[in-house]
N, C-alpha and C positions, 0 to 999 in steps of 0.2 A: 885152793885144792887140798882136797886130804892128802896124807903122807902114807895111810895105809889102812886098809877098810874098818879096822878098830879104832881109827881116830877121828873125832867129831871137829867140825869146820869150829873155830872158839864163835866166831861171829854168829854163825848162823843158828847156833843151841839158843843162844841168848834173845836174838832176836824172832827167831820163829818157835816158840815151846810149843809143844800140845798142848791142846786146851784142858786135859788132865793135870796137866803139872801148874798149871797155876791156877784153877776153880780146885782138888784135891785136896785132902787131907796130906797127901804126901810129894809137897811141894818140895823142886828140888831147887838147888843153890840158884843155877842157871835164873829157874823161873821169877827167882824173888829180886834176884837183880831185875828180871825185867821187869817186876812188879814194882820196885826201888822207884825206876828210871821213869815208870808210867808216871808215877806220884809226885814226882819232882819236875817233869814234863807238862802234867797238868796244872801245876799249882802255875811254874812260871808262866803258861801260857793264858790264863785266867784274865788277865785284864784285855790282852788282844781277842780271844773268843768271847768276851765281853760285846767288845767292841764292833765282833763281826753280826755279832744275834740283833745288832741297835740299826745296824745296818739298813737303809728305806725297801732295797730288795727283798732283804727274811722277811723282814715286819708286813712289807706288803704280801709276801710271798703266802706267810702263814695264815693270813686274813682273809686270803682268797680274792687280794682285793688288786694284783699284779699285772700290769697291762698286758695284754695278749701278743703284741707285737716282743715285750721286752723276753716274755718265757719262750717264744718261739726260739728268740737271736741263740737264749741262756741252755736250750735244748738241742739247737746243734752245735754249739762251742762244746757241750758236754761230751754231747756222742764223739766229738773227735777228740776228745782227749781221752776219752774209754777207750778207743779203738785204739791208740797208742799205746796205752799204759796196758788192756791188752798181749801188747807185740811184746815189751818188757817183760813180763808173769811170764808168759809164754818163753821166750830167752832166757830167762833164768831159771825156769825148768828145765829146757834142754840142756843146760850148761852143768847143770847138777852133780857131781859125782855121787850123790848117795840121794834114792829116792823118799828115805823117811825123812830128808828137812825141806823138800817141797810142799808146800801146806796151801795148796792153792784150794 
């Protein structure tokens, strides 16, 4: 929670910037930590997103070549994890004290 309408949540600057502050000329500190954390997030993750693109699913998936029955299962496992994660966005907008670091 904030302490008083002029004080910014430390977490939520960092992790939710505007898309100004880090595509801008006039990046601020916040942003480049996040832009830091992306870079070092991507590098480590690199060998397991490797691994997920090698995966029979993607490959079949992007080839168009996916069996029917498997994208149906993989389209309603989707929709109910939308619909959760949904409920989540939505709870942490309500819960917000300051509506500029809701960035939904």
């Amino acid at each position: 929670k904030m302490e008083d309408a002029t004080t910014k949540p430390k977490r939520a600057a960092s992790i939710m910037p505007h898309r100004h502050e880090v595509e801008g000329a006039e990046t601020s500190t916040l942003s480049m930590d996040l832009v830091g954390f992306t870079k070092v997030a991507t590098k480590t993750i690199k060998p397991i997103y490797t691994k997920i693109l090698e995966m029979k699913f993607i490959e079949e998936l992007l080839a168009g070549s996916l069996d029917r029955d498997i994208m149906a299962r993989y389209l309603v496992q989707d929709s109910l994890y939308l619909k959760q994660y949904a409920k989540v966005l939505a709870l942490i907008a309500a819960k917000s004290d300051d509506r500029k670091y809701v960035c939904l």
